[in-house]
KEFIVEX-863463 format. One record per residue (C-alpha): residue number from 1; residue in one letter; chain; y, x, z. Coordinates in steps of 0.05 Angstrom, whole numbers. Layout:
NUM | a | A | Y | X | Z $
...
end
This chain:
1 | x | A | 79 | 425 | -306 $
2 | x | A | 16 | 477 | -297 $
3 | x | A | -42 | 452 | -256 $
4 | x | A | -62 | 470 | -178 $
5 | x | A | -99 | 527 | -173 $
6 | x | A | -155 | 521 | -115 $
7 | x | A | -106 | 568 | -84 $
8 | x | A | -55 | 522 | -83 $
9 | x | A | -86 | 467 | -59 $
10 | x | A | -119 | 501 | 1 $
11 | x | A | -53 | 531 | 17 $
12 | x | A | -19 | 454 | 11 $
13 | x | A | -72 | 429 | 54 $
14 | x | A | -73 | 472 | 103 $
15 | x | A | 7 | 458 | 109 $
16 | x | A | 1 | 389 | 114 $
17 | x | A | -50 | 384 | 156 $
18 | x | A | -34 | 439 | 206 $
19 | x | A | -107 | 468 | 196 $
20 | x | A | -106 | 544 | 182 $
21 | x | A | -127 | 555 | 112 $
22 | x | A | -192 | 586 | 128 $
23 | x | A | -215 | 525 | 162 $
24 | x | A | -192 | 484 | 102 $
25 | x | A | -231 | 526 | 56 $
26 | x | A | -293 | 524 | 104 $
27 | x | A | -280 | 448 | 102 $
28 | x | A | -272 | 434 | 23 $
29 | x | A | -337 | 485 | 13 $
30 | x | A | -374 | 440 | 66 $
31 | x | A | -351 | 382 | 24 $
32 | x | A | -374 | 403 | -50 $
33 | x | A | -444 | 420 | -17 $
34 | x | A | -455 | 352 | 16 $
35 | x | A | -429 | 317 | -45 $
36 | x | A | -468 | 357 | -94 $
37 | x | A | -538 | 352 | -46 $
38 | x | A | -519 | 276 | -34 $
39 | x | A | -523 | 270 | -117 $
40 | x | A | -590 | 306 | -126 $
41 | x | A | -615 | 271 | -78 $
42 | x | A | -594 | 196 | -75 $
43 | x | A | -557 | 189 | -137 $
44 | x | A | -488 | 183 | -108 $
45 | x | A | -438 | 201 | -64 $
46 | x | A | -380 | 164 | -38 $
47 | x | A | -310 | 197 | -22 $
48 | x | A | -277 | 126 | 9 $
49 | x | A | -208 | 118 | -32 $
50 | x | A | -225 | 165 | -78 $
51 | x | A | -284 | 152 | -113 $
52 | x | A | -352 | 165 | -125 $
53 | x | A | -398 | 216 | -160 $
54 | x | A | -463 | 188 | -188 $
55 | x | A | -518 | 213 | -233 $
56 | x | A | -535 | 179 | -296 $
57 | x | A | -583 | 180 | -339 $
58 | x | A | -568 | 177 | -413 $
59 | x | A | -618 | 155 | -472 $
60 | x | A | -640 | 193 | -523 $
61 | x | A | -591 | 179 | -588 $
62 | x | A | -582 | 205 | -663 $
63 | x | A | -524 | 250 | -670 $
64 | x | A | -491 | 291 | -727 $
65 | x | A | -480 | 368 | -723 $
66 | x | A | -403 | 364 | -747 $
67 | x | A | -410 | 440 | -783 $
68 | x | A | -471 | 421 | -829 $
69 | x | A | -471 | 342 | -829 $
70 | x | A | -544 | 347 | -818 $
71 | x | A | -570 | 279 | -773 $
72 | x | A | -602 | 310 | -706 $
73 | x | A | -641 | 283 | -655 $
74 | x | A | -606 | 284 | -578 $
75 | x | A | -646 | 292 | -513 $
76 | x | A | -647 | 246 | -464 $
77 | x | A | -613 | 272 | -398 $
78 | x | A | -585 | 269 | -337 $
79 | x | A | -517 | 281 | -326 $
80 | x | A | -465 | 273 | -270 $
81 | x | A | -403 | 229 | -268 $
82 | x | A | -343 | 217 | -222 $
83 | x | A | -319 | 138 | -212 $
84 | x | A | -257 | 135 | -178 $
85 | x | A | -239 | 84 | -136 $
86 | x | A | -195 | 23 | -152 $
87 | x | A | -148 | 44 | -85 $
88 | x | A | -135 | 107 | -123 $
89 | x | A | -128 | 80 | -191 $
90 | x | A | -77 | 34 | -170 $
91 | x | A | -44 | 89 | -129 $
92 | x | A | -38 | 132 | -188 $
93 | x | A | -20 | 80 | -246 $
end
Protein backbone atom coordinates (compact mmCIF):
# COMPACT_ATOMS: atom_id res chain seq x y z
CA UNK A 1 0.00 0.00 0.00
CA UNK A 2 1.97 3.45 -1.07
CA UNK A 3 1.75 6.29 1.36
CA UNK A 4 -0.61 9.71 1.18
CA UNK A 5 0.87 12.17 -0.67
CA UNK A 6 0.07 15.83 0.90
CA UNK A 7 -2.06 15.84 -2.14
CA UNK A 8 -4.05 13.26 -1.06
CA UNK A 9 -4.66 14.07 2.16
CA UNK A 10 -5.76 17.72 1.46
CA UNK A 11 -7.99 16.38 -1.20
CA UNK A 12 -9.48 13.57 1.59
CA UNK A 13 -9.93 16.37 3.95
CA UNK A 14 -11.41 18.61 2.16
CA UNK A 15 -14.09 15.72 1.19
CA UNK A 16 -14.80 14.83 4.46
CA UNK A 17 -15.06 17.84 5.85
CA UNK A 18 -16.93 19.76 3.20
CA UNK A 19 -14.17 22.56 3.31
CA UNK A 20 -12.85 23.47 -0.26
CA UNK A 21 -9.37 22.29 -0.51
CA UNK A 22 -7.83 25.62 -0.60
CA UNK A 23 -9.12 26.41 2.78
CA UNK A 24 -7.80 23.06 3.98
CA UNK A 25 -4.47 23.78 2.72
CA UNK A 26 -4.63 27.41 4.20
CA UNK A 27 -5.66 25.55 7.41
CA UNK A 28 -2.90 22.63 7.64
CA UNK A 29 -0.14 25.54 6.61
CA UNK A 30 -1.60 27.68 9.55
CA UNK A 31 -1.20 24.59 11.61
CA UNK A 32 2.62 23.50 10.89
CA UNK A 33 3.48 27.33 11.65
CA UNK A 34 1.80 27.50 15.05
CA UNK A 35 3.13 24.07 15.95
CA UNK A 36 6.59 24.75 14.76
CA UNK A 37 6.64 28.57 16.53
CA UNK A 38 4.89 26.92 19.66
CA UNK A 39 8.19 24.44 19.77
CA UNK A 40 10.83 27.19 19.44
CA UNK A 41 9.28 28.92 21.71
CA UNK A 42 7.84 26.91 24.74
CA UNK A 43 9.15 23.60 24.11
CA UNK A 44 5.97 21.91 23.07
CA UNK A 45 3.00 21.79 21.37
CA UNK A 46 -0.09 19.83 21.94
CA UNK A 47 -2.42 18.43 19.13
CA UNK A 48 -5.29 16.92 21.78
CA UNK A 49 -5.73 13.09 20.60
CA UNK A 50 -2.93 13.14 18.67
CA UNK A 51 0.04 13.95 20.36
CA UNK A 52 2.57 16.24 21.12
CA UNK A 53 5.77 17.72 19.59
CA UNK A 54 8.48 18.69 22.10
CA UNK A 55 12.10 19.73 21.91
CA UNK A 56 14.74 17.82 23.65
CA UNK A 57 17.82 18.27 24.41
CA UNK A 58 20.33 15.45 24.04
CA UNK A 59 23.88 15.02 25.87
CA UNK A 60 26.91 14.93 24.44
CA UNK A 61 27.95 11.00 23.88
CA UNK A 62 30.93 8.87 22.31
CA UNK A 63 29.99 7.38 19.04
CA UNK A 64 31.74 5.21 16.34
CA UNK A 65 32.02 6.31 12.60
CA UNK A 66 30.72 2.79 11.17
CA UNK A 67 33.11 3.26 7.72
CA UNK A 68 36.50 3.75 9.69
CA UNK A 69 35.73 2.32 13.30
CA UNK A 70 37.39 5.34 14.59
CA UNK A 71 35.67 6.42 18.34
CA UNK A 72 34.27 10.15 17.80
CA UNK A 73 33.09 12.62 19.94
CA UNK A 74 29.04 13.72 19.44
CA UNK A 75 27.70 17.24 20.06
CA UNK A 76 25.27 17.93 22.33
CA UNK A 77 21.98 19.20 20.64
CA UNK A 78 18.71 19.99 20.41
CA UNK A 79 16.45 18.10 18.54
CA UNK A 80 12.65 17.80 18.01
CA UNK A 81 10.36 14.85 18.79
CA UNK A 82 6.69 13.93 18.24
CA UNK A 83 4.79 11.94 21.42
CA UNK A 84 1.66 10.70 20.39
CA UNK A 85 -1.05 10.41 22.49
CA UNK A 86 -2.29 7.29 24.32
CA UNK A 87 -6.09 8.05 22.63
CA UNK A 88 -4.32 7.53 19.35
CA UNK A 89 -2.09 4.73 20.24
CA UNK A 90 -4.85 2.77 21.41
CA UNK A 91 -6.85 3.79 18.34
CA UNK A 92 -4.29 2.54 16.07
CA UNK A 93 -2.99 -0.78 17.91
Amino acid sequence: MAKMTKSQLMSALSDKTGMAKKDVVSFMDTLTEMAYSEVKKNGEFVLPGFGKMVKVRRKARAGVNPATGEKIQIAAKTVAKFRLAKAAKEAVM
